[in-house]
DSSP file (Angstrom, degrees, kcal/mol; ACC not computed):
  #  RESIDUE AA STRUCTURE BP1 BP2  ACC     N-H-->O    O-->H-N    N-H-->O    O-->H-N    TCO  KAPPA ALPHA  PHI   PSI    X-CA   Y-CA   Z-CA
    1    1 A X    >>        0   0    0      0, 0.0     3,-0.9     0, 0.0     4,-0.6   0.000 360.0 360.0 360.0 -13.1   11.6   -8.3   -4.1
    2    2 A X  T 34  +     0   0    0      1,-0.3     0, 0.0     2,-0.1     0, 0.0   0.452 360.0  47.9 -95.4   2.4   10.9  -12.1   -3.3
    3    3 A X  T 34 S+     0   0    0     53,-0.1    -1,-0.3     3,-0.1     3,-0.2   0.162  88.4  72.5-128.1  49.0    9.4  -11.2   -0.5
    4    4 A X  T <4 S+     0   0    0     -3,-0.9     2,-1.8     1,-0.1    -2,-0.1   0.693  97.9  54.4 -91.9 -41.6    6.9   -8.3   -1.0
    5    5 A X  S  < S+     0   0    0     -4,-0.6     2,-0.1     4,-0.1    -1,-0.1  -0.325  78.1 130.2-127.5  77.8    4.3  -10.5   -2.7
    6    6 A X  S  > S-     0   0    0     -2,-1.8     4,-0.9    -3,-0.2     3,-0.3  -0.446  79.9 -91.5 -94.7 166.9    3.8  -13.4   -0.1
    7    7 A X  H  > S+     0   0    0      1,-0.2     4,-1.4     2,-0.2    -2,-0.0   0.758 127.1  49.3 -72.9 -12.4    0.5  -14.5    1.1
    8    8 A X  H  4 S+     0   0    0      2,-0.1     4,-0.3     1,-0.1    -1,-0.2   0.842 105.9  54.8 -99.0  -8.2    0.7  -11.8    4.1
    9    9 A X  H  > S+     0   0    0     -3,-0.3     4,-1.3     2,-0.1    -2,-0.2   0.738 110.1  47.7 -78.0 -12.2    1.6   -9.0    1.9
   10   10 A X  H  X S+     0   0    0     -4,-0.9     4,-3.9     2,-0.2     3,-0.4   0.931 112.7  49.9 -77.2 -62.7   -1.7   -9.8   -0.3
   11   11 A X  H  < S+     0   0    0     -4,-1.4    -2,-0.1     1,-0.3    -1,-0.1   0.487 108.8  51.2 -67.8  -4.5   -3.7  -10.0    2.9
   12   12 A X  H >> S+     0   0    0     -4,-0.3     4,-1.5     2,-0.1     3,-0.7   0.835 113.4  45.5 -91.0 -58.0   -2.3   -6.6    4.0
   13   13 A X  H >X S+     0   0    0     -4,-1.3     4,-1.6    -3,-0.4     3,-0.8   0.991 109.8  50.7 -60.9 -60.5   -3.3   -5.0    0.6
   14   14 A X  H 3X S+     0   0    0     -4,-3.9     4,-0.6     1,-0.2    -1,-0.3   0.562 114.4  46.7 -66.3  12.3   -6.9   -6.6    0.5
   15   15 A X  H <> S+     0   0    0     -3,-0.7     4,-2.7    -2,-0.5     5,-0.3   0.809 115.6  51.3-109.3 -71.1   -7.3   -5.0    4.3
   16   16 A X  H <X S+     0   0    0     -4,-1.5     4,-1.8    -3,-0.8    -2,-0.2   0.832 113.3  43.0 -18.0 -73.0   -5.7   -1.8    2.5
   17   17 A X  H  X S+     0   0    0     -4,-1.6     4,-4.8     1,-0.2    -1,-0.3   0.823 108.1  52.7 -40.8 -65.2   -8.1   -1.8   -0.2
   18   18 A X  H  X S+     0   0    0     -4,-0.6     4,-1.7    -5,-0.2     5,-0.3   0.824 106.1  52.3 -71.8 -26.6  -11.1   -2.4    1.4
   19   19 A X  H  X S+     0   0    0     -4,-2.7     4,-1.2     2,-0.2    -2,-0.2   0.793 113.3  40.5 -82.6 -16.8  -11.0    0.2    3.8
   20   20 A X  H  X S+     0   0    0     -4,-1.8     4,-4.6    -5,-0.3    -1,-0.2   0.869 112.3  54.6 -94.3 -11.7  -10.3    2.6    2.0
   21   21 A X  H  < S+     0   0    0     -4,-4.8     5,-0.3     1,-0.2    -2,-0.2   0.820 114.9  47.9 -41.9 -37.0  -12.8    1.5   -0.9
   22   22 A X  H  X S+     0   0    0     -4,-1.7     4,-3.0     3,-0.2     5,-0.5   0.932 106.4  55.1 -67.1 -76.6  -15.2    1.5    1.8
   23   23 A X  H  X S+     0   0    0     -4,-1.2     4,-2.8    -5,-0.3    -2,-0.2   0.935 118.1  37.3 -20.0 -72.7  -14.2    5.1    3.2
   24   24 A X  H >< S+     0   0    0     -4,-4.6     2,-1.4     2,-0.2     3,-0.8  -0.243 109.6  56.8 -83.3-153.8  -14.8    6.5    0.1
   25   25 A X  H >4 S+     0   0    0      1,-0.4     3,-0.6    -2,-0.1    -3,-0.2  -0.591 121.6  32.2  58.6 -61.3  -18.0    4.5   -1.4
   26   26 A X  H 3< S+     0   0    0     -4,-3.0    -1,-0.4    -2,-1.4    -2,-0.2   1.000 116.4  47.5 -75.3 -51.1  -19.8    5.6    1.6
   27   27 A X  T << S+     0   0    0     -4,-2.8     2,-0.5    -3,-0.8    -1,-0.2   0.644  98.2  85.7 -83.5   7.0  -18.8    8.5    2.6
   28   28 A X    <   -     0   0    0     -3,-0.6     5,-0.2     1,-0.1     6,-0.1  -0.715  51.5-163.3-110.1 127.9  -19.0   10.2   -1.2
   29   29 A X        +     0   0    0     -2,-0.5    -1,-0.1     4,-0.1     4,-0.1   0.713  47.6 119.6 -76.9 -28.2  -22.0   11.6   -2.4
   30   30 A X  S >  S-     0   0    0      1,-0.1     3,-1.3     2,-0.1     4,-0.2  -0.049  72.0-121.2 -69.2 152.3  -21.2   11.7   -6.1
   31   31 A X  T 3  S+     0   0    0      1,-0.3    -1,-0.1     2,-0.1     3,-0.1   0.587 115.0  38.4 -69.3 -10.4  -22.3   10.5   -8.9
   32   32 A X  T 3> S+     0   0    0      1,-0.1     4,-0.8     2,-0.1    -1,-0.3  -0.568  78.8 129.2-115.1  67.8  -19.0    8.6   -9.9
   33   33 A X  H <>  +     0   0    0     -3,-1.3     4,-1.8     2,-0.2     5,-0.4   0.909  66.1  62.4 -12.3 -83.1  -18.3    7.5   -6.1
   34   34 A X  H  > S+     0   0    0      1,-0.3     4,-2.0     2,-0.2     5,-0.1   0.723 109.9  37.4 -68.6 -41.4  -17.8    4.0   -7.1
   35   35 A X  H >> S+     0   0    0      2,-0.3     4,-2.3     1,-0.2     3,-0.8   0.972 117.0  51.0 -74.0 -55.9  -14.5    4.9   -9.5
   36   36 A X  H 3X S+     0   0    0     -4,-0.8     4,-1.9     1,-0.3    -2,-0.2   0.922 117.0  46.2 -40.0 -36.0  -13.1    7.7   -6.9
   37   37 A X  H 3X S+     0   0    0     -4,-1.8     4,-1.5     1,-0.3    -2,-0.3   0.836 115.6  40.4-104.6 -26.5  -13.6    4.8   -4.5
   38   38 A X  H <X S+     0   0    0     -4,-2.0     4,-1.1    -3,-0.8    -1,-0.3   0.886 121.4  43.4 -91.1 -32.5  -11.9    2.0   -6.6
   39   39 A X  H  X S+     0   0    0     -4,-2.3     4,-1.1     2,-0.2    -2,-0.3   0.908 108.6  50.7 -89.1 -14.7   -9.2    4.1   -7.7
   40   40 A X  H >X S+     0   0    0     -4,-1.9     3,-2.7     1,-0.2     4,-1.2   0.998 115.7  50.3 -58.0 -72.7   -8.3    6.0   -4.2
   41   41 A X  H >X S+     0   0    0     -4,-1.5     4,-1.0     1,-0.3     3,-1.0   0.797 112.8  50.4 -33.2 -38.4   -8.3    1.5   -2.9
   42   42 A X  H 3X S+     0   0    0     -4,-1.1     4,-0.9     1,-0.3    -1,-0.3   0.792 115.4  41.1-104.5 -34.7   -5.6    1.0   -6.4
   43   43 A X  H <X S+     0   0    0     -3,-2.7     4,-0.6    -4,-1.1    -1,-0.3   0.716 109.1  54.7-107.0   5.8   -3.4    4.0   -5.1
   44   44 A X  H XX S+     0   0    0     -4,-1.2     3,-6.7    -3,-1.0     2,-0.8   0.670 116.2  44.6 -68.7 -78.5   -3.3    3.1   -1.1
   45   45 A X  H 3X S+     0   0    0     -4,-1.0     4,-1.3     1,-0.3    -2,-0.2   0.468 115.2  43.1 -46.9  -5.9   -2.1   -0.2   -2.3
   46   46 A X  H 3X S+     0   0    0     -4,-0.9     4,-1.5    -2,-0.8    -1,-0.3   0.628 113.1  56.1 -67.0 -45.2    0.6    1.3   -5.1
   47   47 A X  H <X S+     0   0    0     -3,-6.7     4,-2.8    -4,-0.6    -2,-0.2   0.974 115.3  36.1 -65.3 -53.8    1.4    3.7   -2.3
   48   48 A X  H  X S+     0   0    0     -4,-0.7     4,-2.8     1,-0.2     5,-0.5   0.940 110.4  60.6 -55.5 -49.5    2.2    0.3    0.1
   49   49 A X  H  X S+     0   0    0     -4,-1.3     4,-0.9    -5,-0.3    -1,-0.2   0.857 107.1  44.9 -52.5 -50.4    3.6   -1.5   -2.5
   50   50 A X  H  X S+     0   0    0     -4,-1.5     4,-2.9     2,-0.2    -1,-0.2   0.844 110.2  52.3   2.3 -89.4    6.2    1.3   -2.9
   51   51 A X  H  X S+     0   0    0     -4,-2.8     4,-1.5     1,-0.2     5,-0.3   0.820 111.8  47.5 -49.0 -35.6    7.0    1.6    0.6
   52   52 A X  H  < S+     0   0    0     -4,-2.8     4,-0.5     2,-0.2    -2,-0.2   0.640 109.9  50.1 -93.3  -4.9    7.5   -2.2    1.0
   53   53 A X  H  < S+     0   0    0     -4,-0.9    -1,-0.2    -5,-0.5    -2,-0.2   0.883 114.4  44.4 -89.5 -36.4    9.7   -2.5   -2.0
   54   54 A X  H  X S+     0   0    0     -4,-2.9     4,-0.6     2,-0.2     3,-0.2   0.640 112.2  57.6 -84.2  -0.8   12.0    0.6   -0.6
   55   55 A X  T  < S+     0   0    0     -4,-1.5     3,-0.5     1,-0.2     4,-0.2   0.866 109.7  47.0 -62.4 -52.6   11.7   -1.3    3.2
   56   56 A X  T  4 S+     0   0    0     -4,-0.5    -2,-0.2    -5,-0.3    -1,-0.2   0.347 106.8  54.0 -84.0  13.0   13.2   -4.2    1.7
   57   57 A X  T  4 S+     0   0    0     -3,-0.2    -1,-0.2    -4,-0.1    -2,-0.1   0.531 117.0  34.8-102.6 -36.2   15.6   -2.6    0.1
   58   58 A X  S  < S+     0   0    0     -4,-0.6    -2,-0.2    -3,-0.5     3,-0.2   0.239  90.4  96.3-139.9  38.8   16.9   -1.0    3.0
   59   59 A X  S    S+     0   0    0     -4,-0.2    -1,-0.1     1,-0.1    -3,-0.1   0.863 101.2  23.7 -51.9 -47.6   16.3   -3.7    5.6
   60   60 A X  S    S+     0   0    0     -4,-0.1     2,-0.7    -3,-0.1    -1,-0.1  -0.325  85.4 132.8-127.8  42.9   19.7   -5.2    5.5
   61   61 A X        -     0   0    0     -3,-0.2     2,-0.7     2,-0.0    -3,-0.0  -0.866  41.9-160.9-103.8 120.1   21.8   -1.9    4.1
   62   62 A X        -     0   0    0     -2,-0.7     3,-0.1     0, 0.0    -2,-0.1  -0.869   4.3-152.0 -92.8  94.9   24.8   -1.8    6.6
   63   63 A X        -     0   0    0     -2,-0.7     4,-0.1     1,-0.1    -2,-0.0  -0.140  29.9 -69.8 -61.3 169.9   26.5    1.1    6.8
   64   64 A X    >   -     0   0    0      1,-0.1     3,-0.6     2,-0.1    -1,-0.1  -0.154  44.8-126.0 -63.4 144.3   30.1    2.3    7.6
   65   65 A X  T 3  S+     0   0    0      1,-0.3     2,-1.1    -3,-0.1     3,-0.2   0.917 107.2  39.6 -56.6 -46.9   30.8    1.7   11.6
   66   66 A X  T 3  S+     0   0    0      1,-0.1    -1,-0.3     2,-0.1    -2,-0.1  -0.650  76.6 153.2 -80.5  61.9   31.9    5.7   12.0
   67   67 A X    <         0   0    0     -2,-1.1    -1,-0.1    -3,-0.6    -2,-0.1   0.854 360.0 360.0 -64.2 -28.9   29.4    7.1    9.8
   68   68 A X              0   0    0     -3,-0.2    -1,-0.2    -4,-0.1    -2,-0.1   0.400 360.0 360.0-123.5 360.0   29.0   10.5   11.1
């Protein structure tokens, strides 16, 4: 967990974020666009965050030498 929220996992999210804030803001015609668009950015980066807490969890899982 001490290394998910370093200064290149922040710079990963705000790349995250903005593109898809961006994605949706433009490409949505609707009249609450600006909330689809801020919460679809709030669940990429929940969605990443996720994945990189269960990466690091099972970066260094060694298993039995025979396994199968």
């Amino acid at each position: 967990m001490k290394n998910i929220f370093n200064i290149k996992y922040l710079g990963i999210a705000a790349i995250v974020f903005t593109v898809l804030f961006l994605m949706n803001y433009l490409g949505n015609d609707q009249p609450d666009k600006m909330e689809r668009a801020v919460l679809t950015g709030l669940g990429g980066v929940a969605g990443l965050t996720v994945w990189m807490i269960f990466f690091n969890k099972t970066k260094d899982d060694n298993p039995p030498q025979n396994f199968d």
